[in-house]
OpenMM code with the backbone's topology and positions (N, CA, C; nanometers):
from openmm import Vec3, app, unit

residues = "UNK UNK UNK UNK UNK UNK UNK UNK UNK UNK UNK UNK UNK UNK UNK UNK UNK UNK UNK UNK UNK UNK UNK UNK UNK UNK UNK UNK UNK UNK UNK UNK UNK UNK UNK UNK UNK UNK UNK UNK UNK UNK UNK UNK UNK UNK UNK UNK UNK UNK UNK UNK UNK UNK UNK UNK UNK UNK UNK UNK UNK UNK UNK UNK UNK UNK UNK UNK UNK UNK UNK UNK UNK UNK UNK UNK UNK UNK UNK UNK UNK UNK UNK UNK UNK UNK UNK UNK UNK UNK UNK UNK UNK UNK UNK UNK UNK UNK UNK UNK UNK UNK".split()
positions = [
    Vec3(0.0981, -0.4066, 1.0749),
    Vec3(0.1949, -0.3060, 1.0360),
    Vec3(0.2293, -0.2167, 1.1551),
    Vec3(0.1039, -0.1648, 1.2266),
    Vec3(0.1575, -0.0569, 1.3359),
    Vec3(0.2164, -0.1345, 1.4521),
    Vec3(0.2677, -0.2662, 1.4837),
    Vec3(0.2910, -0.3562, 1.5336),
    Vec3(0.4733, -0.3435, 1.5101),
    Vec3(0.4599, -0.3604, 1.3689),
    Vec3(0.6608, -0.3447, 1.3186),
    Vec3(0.7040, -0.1920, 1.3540),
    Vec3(0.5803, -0.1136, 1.3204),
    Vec3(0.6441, 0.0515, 1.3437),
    Vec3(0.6756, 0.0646, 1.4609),
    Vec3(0.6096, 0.0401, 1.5523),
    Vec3(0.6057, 0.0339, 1.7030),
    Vec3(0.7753, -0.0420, 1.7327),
    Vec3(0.7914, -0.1411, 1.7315),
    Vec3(0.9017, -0.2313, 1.7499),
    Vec3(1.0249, -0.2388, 1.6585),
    Vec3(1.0135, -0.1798, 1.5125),
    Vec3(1.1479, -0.1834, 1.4658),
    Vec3(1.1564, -0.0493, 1.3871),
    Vec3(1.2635, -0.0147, 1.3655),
    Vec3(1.3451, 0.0734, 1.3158),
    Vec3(1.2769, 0.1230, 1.2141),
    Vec3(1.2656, 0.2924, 1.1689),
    Vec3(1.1750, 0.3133, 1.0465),
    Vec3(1.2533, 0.4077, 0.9699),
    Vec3(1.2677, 0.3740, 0.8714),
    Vec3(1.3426, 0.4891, 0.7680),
    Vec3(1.2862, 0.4627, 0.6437),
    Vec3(1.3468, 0.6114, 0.5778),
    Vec3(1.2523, 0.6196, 0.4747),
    Vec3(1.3688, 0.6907, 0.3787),
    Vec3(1.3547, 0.6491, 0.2521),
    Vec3(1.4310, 0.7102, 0.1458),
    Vec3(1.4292, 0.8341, 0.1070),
    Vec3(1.5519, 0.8978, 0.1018),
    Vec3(1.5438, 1.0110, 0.0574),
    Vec3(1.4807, 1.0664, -0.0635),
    Vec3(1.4492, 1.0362, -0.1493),
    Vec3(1.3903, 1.0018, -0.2807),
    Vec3(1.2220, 1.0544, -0.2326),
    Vec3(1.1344, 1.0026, -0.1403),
    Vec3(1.0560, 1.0277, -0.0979),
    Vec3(1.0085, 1.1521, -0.0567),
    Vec3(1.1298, 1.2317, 0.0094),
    Vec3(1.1542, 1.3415, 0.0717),
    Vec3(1.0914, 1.4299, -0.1057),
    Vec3(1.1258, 1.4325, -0.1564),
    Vec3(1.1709, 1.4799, -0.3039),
    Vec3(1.0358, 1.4473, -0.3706),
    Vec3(0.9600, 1.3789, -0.3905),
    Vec3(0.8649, 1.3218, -0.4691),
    Vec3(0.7055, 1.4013, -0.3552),
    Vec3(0.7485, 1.3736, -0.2466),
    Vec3(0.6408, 1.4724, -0.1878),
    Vec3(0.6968, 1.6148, -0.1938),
    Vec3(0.7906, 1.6911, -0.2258),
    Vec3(0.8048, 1.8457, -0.2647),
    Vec3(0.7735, 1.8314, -0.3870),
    Vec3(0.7723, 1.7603, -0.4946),
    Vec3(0.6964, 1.7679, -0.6197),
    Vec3(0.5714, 1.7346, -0.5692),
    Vec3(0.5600, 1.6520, -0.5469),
    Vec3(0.3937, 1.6660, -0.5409),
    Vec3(0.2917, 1.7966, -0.4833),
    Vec3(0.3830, 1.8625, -0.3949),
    Vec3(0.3172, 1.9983, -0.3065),
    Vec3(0.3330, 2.0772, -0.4431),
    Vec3(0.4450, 2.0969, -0.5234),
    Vec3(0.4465, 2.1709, -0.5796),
    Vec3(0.3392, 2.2025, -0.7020),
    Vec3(0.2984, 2.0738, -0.7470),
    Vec3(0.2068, 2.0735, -0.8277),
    Vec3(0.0422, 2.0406, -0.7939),
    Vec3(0.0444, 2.0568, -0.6570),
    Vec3(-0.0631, 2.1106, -0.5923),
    Vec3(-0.1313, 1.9516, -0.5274),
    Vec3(-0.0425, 1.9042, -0.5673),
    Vec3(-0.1711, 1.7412, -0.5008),
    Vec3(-0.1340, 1.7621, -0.3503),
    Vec3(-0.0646, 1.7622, -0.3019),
    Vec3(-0.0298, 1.8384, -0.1654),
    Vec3(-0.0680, 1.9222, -0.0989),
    Vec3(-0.1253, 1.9386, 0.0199),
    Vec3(-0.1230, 2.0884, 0.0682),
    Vec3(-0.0462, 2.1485, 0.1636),
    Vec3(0.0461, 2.0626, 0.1546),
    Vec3(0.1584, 2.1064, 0.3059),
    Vec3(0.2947, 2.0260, 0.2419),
    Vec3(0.4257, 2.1430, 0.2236),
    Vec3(0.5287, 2.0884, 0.2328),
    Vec3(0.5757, 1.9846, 0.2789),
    Vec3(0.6598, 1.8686, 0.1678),
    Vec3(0.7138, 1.7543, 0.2410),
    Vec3(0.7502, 1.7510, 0.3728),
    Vec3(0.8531, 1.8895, 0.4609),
    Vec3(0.9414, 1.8816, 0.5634),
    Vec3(0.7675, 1.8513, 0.6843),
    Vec3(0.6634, 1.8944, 0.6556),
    Vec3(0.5653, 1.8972, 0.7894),
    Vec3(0.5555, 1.7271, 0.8001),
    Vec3(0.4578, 1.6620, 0.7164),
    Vec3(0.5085, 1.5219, 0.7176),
    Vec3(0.6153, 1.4388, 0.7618),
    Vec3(0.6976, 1.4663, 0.6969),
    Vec3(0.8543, 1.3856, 0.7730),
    Vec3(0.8634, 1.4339, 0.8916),
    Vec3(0.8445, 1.5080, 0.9274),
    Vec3(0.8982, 1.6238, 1.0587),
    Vec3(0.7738, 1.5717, 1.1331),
    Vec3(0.7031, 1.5140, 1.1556),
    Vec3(0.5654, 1.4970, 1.2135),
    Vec3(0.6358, 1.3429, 1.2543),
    Vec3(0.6710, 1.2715, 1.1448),
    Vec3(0.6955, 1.1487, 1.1605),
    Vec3(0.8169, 1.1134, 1.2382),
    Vec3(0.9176, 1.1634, 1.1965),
    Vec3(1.0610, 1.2218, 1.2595),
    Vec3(1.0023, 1.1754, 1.4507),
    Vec3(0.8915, 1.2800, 1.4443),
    Vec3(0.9197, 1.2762, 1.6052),
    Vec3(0.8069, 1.1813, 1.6839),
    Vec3(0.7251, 1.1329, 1.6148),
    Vec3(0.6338, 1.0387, 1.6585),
    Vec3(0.6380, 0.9153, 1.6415),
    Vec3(0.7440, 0.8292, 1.5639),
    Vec3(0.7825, 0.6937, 1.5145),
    Vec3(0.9123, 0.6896, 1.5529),
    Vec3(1.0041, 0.8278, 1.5599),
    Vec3(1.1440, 0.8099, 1.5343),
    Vec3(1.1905, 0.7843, 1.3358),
    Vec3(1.0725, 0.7772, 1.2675),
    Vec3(1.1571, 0.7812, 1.1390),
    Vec3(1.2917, 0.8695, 1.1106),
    Vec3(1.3628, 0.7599, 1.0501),
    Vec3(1.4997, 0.8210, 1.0267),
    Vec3(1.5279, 0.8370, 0.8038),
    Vec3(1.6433, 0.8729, 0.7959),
    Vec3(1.5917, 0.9020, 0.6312),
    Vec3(1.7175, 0.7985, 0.6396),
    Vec3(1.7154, 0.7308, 0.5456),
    Vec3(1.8402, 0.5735, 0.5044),
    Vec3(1.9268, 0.6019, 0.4167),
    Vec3(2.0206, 0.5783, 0.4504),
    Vec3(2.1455, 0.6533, 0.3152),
    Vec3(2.2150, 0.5036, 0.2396),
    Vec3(2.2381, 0.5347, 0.0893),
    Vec3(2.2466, 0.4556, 0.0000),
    Vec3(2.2866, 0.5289, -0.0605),
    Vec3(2.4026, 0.4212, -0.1697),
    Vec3(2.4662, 0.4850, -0.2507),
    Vec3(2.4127, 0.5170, -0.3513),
    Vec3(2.4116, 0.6717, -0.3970),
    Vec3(2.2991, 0.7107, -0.5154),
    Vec3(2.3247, 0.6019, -0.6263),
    Vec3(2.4656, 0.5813, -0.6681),
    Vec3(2.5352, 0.5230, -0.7949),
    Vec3(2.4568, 0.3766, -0.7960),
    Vec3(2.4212, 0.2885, -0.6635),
    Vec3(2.3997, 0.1765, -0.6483),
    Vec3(2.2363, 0.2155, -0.6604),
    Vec3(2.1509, 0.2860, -0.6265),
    Vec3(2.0614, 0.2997, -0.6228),
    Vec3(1.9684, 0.3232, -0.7560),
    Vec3(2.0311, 0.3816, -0.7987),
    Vec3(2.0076, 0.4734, -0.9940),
    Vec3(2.0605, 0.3121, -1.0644),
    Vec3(2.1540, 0.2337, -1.0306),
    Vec3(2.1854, 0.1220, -1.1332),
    Vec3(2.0155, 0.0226, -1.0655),
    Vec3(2.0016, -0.0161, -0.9545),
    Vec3(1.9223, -0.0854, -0.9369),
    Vec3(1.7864, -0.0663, -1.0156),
    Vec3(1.7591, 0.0678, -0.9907),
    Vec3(1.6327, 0.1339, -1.0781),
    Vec3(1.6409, 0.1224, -1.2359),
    Vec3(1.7277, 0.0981, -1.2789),
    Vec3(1.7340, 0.0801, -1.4234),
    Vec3(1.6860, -0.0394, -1.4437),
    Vec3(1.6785, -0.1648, -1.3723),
    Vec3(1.6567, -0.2879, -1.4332),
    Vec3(1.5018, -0.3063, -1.3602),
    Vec3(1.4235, -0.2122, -1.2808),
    Vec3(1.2992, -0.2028, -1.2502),
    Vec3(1.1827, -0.1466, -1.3761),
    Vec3(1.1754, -0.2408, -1.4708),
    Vec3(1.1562, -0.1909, -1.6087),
    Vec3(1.0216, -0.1895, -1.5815),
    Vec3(0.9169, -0.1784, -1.4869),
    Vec3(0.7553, -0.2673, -1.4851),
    Vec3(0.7016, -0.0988, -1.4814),
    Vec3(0.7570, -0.0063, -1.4223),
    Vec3(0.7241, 0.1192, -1.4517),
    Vec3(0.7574, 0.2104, -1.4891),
    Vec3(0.7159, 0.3485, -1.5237),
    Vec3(0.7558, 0.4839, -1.5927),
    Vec3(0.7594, 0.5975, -1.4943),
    Vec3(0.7719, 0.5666, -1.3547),
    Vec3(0.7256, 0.6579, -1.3018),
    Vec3(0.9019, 0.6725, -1.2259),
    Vec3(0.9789, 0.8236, -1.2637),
    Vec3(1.0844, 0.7722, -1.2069),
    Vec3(1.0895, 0.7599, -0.9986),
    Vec3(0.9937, 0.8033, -0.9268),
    Vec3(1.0173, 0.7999, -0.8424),
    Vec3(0.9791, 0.6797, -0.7638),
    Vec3(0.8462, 0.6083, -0.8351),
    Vec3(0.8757, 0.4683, -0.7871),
    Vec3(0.9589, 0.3697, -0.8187),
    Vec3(1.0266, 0.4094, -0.9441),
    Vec3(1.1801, 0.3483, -0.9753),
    Vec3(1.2917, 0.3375, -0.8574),
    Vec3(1.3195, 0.4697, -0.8266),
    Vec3(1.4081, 0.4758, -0.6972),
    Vec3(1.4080, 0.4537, -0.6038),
    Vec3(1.2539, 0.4533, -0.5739),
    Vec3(1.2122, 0.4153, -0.4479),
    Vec3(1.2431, 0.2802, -0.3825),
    Vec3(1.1280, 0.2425, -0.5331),
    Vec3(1.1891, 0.0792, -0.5076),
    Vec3(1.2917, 0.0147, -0.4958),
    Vec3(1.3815, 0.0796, -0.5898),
    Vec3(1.5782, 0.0572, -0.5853),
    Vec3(1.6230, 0.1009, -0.4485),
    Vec3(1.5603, 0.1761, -0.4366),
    Vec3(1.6523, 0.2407, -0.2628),
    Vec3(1.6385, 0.0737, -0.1719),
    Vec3(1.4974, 0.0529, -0.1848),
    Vec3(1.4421, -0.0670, -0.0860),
    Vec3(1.5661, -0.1878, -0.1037),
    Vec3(1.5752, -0.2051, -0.2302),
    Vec3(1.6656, -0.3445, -0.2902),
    Vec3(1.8130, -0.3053, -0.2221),
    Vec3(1.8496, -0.2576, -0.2592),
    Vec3(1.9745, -0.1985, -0.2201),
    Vec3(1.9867, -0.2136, -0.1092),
    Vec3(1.8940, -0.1413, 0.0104),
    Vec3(1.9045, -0.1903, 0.1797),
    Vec3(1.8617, -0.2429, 0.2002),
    Vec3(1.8442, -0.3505, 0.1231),
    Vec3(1.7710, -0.4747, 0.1967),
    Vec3(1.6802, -0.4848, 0.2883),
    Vec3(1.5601, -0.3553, 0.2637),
    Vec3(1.4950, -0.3387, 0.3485),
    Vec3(1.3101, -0.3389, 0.2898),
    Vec3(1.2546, -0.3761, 0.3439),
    Vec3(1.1171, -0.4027, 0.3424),
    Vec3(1.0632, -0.2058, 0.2961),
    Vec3(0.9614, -0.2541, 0.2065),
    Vec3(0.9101, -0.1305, 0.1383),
    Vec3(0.7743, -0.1404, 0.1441),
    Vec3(0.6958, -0.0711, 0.2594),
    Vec3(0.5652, -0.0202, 0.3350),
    Vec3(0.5131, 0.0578, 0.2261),
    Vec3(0.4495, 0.0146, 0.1151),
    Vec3(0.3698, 0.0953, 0.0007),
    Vec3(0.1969, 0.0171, -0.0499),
    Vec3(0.1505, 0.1452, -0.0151),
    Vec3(-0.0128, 0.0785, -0.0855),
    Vec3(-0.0596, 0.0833, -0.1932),
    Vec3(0.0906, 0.1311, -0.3077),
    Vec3(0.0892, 0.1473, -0.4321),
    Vec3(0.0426, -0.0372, -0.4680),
    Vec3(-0.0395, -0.0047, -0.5320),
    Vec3(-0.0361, -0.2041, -0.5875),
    Vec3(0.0233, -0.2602, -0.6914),
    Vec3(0.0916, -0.1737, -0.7913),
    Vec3(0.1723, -0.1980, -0.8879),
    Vec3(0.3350, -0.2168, -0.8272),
    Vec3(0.3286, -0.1665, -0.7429),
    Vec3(0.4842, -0.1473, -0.6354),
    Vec3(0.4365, -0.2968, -0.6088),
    Vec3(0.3581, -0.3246, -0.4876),
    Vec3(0.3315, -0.4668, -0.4313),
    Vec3(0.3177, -0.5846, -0.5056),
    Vec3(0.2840, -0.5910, -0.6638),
    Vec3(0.3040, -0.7176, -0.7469),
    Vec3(0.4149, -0.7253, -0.8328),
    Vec3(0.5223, -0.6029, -0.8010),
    Vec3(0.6460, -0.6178, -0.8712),
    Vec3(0.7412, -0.6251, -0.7497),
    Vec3(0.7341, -0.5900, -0.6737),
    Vec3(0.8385, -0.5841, -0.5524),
    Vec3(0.8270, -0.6913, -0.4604),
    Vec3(0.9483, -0.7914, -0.4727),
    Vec3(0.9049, -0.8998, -0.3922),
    Vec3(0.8889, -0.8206, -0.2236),
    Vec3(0.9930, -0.7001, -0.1968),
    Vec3(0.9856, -0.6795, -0.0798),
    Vec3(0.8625, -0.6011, -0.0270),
    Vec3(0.7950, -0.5615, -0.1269),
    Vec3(0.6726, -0.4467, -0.0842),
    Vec3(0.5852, -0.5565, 0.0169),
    Vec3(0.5638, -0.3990, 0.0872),
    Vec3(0.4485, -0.4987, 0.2129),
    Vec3(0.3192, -0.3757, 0.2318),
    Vec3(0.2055, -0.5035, 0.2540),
    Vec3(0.1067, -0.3557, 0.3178),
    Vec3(0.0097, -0.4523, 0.4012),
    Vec3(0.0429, -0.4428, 0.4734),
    Vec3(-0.0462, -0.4858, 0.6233),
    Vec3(-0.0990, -0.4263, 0.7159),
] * unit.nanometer
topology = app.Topology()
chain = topology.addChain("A")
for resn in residues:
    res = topology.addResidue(resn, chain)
    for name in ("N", "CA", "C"):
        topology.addAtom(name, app.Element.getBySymbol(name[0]), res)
């Protein structure tokens, strides 16, 4: 994995951004989303990936395997950009053909 970070392009869904300010907020957090991203921002180059919400929210609707809406979107964001989804969630990784964790 730190092999692809190193060598290709890293972005991350906005959706994410959002799901770690809930999470600070309800205390599983101890540091605002922006320190994280902003940490990452400048040490990987992570960038945040833009997608069409409309395309993104339809994709997540037919991701029926969970209840959780932010791994809904998450995962929809991934489908949508056709892009590989870096999660050590394991319910993400046996429903998502694209989930990876290496």
């Amino acid at each position: 994995m730190r092999a692809r970070i190193e060598t290709e392009s890293v972005s991350v869904s906005p959706i994410v951004g959002l799901e770690l300010t809930y999470l600070f907020e309800v205390g599983k957090l101890t540091e605002p989303a922006s320190a994280p991203l902003a940490f990452l921002r400048r040490t990987i180059g992570l960038q945040v990936a833009d997608a069409s919400l409309a395309e993104v929210t339809r994709a997540a609707a037919d991701l029926t395997w969970t209840r959780n809406p932010f791994d809904r979107l998450i995962a929809a964001h991934s489908i949508v950009a056709g892009a590989p989804l870096v999660t050590a969630d394991r319910a993400l990784r046996e429903n998502l053909p694209n989930a990876i964790w290496d």
